[in-house]
C-alpha positions as CSV (number, residue, x, y, z in Angstrom):
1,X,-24.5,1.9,-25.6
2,X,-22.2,4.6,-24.5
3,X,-18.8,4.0,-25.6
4,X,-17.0,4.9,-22.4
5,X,-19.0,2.5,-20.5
6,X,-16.5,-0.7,-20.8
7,X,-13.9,1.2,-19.8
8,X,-15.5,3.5,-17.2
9,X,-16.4,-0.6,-15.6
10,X,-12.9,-1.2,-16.1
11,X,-11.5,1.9,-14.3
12,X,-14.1,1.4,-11.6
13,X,-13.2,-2.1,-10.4
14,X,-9.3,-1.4,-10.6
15,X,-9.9,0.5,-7.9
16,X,-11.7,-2.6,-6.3
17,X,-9.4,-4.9,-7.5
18,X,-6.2,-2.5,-6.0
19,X,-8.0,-2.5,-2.5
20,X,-8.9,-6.6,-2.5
21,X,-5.1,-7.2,-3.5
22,X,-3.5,-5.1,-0.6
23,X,-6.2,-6.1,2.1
24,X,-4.7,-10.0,0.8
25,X,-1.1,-8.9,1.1
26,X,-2.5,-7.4,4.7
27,X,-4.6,-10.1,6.1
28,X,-4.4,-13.2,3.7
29,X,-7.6,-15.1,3.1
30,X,-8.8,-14.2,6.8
31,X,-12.3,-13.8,4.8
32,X,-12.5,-17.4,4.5
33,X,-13.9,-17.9,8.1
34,X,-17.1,-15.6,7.4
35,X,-20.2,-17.9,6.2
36,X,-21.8,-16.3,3.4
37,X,-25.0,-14.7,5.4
38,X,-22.0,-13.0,7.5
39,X,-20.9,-11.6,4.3
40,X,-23.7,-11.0,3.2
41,X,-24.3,-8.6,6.6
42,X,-21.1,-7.0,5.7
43,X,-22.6,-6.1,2.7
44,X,-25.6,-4.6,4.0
45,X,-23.7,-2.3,6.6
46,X,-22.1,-0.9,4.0
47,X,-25.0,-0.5,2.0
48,X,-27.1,1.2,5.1
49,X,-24.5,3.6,6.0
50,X,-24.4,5.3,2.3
51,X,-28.7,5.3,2.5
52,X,-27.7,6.5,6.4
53,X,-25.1,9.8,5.3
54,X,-27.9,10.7,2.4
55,X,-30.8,10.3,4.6
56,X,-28.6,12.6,7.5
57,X,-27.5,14.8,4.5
58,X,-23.9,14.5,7.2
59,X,-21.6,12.0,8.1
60,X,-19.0,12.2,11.2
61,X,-16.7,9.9,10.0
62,X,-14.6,11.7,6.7
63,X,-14.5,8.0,4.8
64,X,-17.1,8.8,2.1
65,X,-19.4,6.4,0.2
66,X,-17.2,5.7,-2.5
67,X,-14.7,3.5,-0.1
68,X,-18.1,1.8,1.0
69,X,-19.0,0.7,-3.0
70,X,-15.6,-0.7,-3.1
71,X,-16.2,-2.6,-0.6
72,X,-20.0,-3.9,-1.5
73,X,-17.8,-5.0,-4.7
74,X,-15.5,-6.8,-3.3
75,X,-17.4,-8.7,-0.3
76,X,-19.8,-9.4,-3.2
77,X,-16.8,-11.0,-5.0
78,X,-16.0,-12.8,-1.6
79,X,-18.9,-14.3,-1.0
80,X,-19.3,-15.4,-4.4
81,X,-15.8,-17.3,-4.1
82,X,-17.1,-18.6,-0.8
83,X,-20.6,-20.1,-3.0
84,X,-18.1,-21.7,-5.1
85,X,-15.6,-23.3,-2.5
86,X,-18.0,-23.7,0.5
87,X,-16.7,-22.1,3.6
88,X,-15.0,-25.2,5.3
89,X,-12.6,-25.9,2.5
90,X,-9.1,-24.8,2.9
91,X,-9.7,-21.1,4.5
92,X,-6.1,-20.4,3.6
93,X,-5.7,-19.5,-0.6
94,X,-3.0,-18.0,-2.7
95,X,-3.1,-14.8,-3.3
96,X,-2.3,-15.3,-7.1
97,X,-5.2,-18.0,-7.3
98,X,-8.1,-15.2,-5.2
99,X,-6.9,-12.8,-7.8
100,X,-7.5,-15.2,-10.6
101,X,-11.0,-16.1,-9.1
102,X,-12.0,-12.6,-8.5
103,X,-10.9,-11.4,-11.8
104,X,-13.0,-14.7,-13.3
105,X,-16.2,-13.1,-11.2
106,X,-15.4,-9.4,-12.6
107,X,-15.5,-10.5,-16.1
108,X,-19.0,-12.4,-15.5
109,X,-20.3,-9.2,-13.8
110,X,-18.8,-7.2,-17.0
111,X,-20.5,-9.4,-19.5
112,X,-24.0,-9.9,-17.5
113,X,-23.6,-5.6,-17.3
114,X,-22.9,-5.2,-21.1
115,X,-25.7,-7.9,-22.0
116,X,-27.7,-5.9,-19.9
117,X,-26.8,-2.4,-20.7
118,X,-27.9,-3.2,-24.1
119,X,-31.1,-4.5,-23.2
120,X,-31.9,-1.1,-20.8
121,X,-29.9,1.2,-23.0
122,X,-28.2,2.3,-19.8
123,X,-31.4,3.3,-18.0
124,X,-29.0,3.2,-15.3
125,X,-27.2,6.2,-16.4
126,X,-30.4,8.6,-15.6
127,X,-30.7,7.2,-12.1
128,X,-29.8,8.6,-8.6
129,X,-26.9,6.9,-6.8
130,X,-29.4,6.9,-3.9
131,X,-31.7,4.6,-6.3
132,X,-28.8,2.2,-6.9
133,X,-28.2,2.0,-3.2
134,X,-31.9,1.3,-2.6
135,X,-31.7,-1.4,-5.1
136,X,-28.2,-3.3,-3.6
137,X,-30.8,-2.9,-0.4
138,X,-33.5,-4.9,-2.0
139,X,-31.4,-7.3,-3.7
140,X,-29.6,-8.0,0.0
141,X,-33.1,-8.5,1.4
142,X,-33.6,-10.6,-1.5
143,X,-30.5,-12.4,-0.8
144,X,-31.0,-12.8,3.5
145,X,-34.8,-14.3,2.4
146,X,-33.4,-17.3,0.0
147,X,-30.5,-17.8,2.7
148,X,-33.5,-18.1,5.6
149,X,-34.7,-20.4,3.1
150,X,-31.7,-22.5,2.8
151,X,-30.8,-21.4,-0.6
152,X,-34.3,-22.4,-1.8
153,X,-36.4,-20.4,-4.9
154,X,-39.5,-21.4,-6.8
155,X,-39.1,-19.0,-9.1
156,X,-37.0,-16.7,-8.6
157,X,-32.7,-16.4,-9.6
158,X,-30.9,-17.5,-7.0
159,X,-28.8,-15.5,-4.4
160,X,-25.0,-15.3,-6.9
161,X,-27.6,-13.8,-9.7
162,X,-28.1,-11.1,-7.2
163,X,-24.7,-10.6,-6.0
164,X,-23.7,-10.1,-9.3
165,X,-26.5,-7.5,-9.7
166,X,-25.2,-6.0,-6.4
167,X,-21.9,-5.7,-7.9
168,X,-22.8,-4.0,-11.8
169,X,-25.5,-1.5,-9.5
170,X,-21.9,-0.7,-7.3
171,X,-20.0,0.1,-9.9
172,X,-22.6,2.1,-11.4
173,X,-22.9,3.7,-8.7
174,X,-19.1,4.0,-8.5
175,X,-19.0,5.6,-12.2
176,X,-21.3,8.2,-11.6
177,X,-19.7,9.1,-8.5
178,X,-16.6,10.0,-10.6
179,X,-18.4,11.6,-13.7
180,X,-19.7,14.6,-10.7
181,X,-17.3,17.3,-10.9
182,X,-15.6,18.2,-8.1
């Protein structure tokens, strides 16, 4: 495994994490309300609209894609959190206990993506970013087909398995971004 890879993950989702803590200092725990086949949706637009400006080869609004796997990250994150506390629990959390939570849900990610990366030997490294984006796609359709089926699978992992796929395929995604020179 390549050395840098911990702490290119690492790098990555402090960017993540800096975003998720000033959108809480912003809006709170507003998140909360959202049922997790709403964030789920969320997910998905920002997945479509990076396939969208690489399809287009253009884009009219100057936000690139990296602020859009950011936030596949952390609504990923969020809608993990909202698996574990059901969505009509308290909607309003401290911001010191989401940070703990997320940061619980990052290092889970980072483990499953080490176990992983020696499996694969970083296949991932040789891919496109538009093949990682065309995989968080599949996994969200993956994800919208167990939620039509009320959380059931006959064989299959269930929908966190692939959120937390969706969020090691982001940051991979994330890390090559910022290996291209610019």
């Amino acid at each position: 495994m390549n050395n840098n890879t911990s702490q290119q993950f690492d790098i990555a989702v402090g960017f993540c994490r800096d975003i998720f803590v000033k959108k809480m200092k912003d809006y709170g725990s507003a998140w909360r309300i959202l049922r997790t086949p709403s964030l789920t949706d969320q997910i998905y637009i920002k997945a479509n609209r990076i396939r969208s400006i690489d399809d287009k080869g253009i884009q009219k609004i100057k936000e690139g894609i990296k602020p859009e796997f950011i936030g596949i990250i952390n609504y990923s994150i969020m809608a993990l959190i909202q698996l574990e506390l059901g969505d009509k629990n308290n909607l309003e959390l401290d911001p010191d206990d989401t940070i703990k939570i997320y940061n619980s849900y990052i290092q889970k990610s980072k483990e499953l993506m080490l176990d992983k990366n020696h499996d694969y030997g970083e296949a991932w490294r040789n891919m496109r970013v538009s093949s990682l984006t065309d995989i968080i796609l599949m996994k969200l359709m993956r994800i919208k087909q167990i939620e039509d089926n009320k959380g059931k699978t006959f064989i299959s992992e269930g929908v966190d398995a692939n959120y937390f796929d969706i969020i090691n395929y982001a940051i991979f995604a994330l890390i090559r971004i910022m290996e291209v020179p610019a």
